[in-house]
C-alpha positions in Angstrom: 88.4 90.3 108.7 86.7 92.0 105.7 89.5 92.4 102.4 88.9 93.9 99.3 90.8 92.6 96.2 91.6 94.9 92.8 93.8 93.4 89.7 96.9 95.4 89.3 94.7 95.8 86.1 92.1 97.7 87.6 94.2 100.1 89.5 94.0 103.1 87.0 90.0 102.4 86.4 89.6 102.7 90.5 91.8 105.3 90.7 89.9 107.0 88.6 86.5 106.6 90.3 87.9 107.2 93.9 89.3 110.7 92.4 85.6 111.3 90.6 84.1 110.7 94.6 86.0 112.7 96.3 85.8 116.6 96.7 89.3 118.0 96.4 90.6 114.7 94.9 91.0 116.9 91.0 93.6 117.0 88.6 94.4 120.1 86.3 95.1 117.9 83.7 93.8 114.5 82.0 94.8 110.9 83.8 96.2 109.2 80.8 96.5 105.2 80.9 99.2 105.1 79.5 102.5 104.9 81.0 104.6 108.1 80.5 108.2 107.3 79.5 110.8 109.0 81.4 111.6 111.9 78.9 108.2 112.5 79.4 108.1 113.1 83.0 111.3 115.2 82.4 109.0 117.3 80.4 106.6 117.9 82.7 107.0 121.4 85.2 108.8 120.9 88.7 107.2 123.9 89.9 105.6 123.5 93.1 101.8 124.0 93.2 100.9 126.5 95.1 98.6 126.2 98.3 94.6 125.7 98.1 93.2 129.1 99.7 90.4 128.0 100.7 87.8 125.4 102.0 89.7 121.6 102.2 88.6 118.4 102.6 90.0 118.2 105.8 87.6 121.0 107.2 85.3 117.8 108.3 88.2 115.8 110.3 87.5 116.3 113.8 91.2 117.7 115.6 90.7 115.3 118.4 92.9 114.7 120.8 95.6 111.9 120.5 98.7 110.2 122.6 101.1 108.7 119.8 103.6 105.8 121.0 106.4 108.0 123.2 103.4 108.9 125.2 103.0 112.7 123.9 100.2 114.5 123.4 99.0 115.6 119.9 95.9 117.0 118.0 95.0 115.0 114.5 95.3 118.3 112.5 97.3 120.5 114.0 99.8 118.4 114.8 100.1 115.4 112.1 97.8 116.2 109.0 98.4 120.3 108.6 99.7 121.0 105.0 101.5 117.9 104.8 101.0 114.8 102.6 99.6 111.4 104.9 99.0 107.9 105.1 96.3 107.3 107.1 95.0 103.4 108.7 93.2 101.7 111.4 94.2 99.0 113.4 94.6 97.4 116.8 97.8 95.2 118.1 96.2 92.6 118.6 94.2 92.3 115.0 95.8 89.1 113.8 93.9 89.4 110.4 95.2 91.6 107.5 97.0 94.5 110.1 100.2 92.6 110.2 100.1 92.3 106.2 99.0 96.0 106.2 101.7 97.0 108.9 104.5 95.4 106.8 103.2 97.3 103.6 103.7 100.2 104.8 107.3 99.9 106.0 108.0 99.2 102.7 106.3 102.1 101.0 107.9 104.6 103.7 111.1 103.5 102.7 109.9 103.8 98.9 109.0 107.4 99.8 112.8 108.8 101.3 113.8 111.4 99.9 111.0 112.1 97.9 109.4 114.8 99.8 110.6 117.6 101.8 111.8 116.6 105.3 109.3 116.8 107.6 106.7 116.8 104.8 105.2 113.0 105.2 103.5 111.6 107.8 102.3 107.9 108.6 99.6 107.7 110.9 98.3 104.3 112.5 95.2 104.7 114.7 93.9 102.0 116.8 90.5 100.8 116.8 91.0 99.5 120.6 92.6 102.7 122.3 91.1 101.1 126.1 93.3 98.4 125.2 96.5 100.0 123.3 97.9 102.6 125.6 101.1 103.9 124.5 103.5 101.5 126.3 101.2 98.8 123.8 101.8 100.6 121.0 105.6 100.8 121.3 105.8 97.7 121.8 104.2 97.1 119.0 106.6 99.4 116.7 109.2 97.3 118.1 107.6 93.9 117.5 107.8 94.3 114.3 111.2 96.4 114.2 109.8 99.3 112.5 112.6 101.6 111.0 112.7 104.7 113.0 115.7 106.6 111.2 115.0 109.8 110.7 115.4 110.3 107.1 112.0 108.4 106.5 108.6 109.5 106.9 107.7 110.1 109.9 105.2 107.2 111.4 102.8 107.9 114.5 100.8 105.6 116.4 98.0 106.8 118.3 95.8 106.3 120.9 93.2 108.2 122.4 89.6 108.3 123.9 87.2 105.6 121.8 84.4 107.8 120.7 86.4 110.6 119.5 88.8 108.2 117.7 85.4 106.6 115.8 83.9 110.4 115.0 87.3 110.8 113.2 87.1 107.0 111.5 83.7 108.0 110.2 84.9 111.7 108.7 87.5 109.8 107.0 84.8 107.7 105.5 86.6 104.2 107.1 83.6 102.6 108.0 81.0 99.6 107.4 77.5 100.6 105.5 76.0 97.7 107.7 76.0 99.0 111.5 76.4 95.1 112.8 79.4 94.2 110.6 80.8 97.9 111.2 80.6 97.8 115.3 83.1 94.4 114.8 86.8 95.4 114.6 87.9 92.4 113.6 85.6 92.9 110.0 87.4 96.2 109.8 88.7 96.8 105.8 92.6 97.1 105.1 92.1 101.0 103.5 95.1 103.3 103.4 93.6 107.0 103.3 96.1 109.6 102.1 96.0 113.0 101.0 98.0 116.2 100.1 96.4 118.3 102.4 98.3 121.5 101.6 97.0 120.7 97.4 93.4 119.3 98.8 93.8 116.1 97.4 92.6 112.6 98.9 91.7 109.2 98.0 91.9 106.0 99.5 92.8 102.3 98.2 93.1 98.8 99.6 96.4 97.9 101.5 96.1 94.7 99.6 98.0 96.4 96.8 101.2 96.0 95.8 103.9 98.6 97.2 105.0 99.9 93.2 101.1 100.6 92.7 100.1 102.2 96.3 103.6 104.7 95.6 102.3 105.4 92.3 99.1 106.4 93.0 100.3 108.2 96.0 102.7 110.0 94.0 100.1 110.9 91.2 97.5 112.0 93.9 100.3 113.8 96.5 102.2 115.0 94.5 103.3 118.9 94.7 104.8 118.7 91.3 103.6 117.5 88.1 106.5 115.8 87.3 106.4 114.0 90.6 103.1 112.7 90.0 103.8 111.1 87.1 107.7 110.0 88.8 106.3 107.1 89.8 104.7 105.7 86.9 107.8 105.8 85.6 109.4 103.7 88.1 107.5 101.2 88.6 107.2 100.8 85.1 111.1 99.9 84.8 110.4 97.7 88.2 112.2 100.0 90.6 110.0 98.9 93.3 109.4 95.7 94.8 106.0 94.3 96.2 
């Protein structure tokens, strides 16, 4: 399976580049290197942004039709991406490559996010690249194989299924997806990316799961965040080591 590797060192410097790629991926003000201190941050507004009117990056995701892992029915926008903030990854049960790694990062980062947001305001979303094979009996089982936390005061964290070719238009929209058509058409070569956004704000980028958990939150939080003092919230943290990889 295909894995891309960044130095913690490099994480601004990408960041950076993935937000210059990306329409709707913008920032009012300038991305500083530096680590803000927390007086800093205290500085900053907590006003919340208001709403893009207008055109969104997520005006190219198809709203395909999806069954998540308790067997209900559900449309990608409507239902799980509509003004909220999301994680978004591929994978298939029975990847035995970098998903477990990737599956296990991301319990951790949902419970790095509680409390963060406003309830209801996050959601995880897993989609699997083999949805003839992972109906959703699969994927619960799944969810329980690995003993994902359910409580209610994380993020919430859908699994879905659905009908192959719809679930591949939406892989490609999201830009998930091989340059060489060969190595593309081979799940198992499929690249660990976490794809997350602020879709209310219009903001998106994507990095590899291979990161640690303090720098995936803090990128999250500086790309999602509805405040301007929670974007820069978890610079702070994980600059005093509040988070563990």
């Amino acid at each position: 399976m295909t894995t891309s590797v960044f130095s913690k060192a490099g994480v601004a410097h990408l960041l950076l580049l993935v937000c210059a790629a990306l329409p709707g991926c913008h920032t009012s003000t300038p991305i500083s290197f530096n680590t803000p201190g927390s007086a800093e941050v205290k500085s900053l507004s907590p006003e919340r942004l208001p709403t893009v009117d207008g055109p969104r990056v997520s005006d190219r995701f198809p709203n395909i039709s999806l069954i998540d892992q308790h067997g209900r029915q559900l449309k990608f926008y409507d239902d799980l991406v509509r003004d909220k903030v999301v994680c978004i990854v591929f994978f298939y049960t029975r990847c035995t490559g970098t998903c477990p790694t990737t599956t296990v990062t991301l319990e951790k980062l949902r419970h790095t996010l509680a409390g963060v947001f406003s309830e209801d305001e996050v959601q995880f979303i897993s989609l699997t690249l083999e949805p003839d094979v992972d109906t959703a009996e699969e994927l619960q089982q799944y969810v329980s194989s690995y003993s994902l936390d359910m409580d209610e005061s994380l993020p919430d964290w859908t699994y879905c299924t659905g009908r192959f070719a719809e679930v591949d238009e939406l892989r490609r929209a999201l830009g998930v997806y091989d340059l060489d058509p060969e190595i593309d058409a081979d799940k198992t070569e499929h690249a660990s990316i976490i794809t997350f956004g602020n879709d209310r704000l219009n903001r998106w980028a994507a990095l590899p799961a291979g990161l640690g958990v303090s720098d995936l939150r803090k990128t999250l939080l500086r790309i999602c965040g509805n405040d301007f003092r929670q974007r820069y919230s978890g610079a702070v943290t994980s600059a005093i080591g509040g988070e563990a990889d």
